[in-house]
N, C-alpha and C positions, 0 to 999 in steps of 0.2 A: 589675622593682623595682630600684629604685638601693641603694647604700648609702650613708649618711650624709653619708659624706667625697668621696664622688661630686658628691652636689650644693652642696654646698661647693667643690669645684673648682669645677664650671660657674660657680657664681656668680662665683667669682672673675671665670674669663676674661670672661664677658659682661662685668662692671663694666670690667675692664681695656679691652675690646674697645669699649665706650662710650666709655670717657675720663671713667669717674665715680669720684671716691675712694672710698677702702675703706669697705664700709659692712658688719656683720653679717647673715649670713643671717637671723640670729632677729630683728634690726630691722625687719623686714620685717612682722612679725606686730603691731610696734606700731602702725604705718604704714598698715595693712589695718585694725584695729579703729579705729582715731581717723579714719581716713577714710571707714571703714563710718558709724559714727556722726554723723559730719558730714553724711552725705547723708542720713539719714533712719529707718536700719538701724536697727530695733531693737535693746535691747540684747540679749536672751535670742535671740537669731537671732544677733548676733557672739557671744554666750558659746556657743555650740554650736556653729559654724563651728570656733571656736578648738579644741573637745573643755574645753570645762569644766563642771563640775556648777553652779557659783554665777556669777549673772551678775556678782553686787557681788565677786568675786574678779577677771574682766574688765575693771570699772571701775577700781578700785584698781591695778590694774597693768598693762595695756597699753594706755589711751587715756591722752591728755594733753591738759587743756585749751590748745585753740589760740589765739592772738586773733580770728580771726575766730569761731569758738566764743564767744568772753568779750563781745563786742561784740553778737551776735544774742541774747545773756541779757541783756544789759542794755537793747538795743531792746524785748523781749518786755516785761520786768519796767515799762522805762519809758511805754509803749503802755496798760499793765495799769494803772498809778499814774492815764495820765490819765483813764481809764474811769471808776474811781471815786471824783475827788475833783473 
């Protein structure tokens, strides 16, 4: 078992080791749940990944609608208009 500050080092050196700017460890879990989501992941399957008891707790705080997210809502939505008019 590591401790905390342990894997926060590692992360560090991998990102340095990459040649990727500073990014949070904990961004990482927003980045997993909005790209869970994007692919298909339910959301009460990411809320439990995460360890959360409410999926709308999940929603509300670590996914972020992306553009390409906003753009397949409004193919859906506009697909769905010409159906029924």
């Amino acid at each position: 078992m590591y401790h905390p500050d342990s894997v926060v080092n590692i992360h560090k050196k991998l990102l340095k080791a990459a040649g990727i700017e500073h990014l949070r460890f904990h961004d990482l879990r927003h980045t997993f749940a909005t790209t869970a989501l994007q692919n298909g992941v339910d959301v009460k399957t990411v809320s439990t990944m995460l360890g959360h008891y409410d999926a709308g707790f999940t929603l509300r705080t670590y996914t972020h609608a992306t553009r390409q997210m906003q753009d397949k809502a409004a193919e859906t939505m506009g697909n769905f208009m010409e159906q029924v008019m």
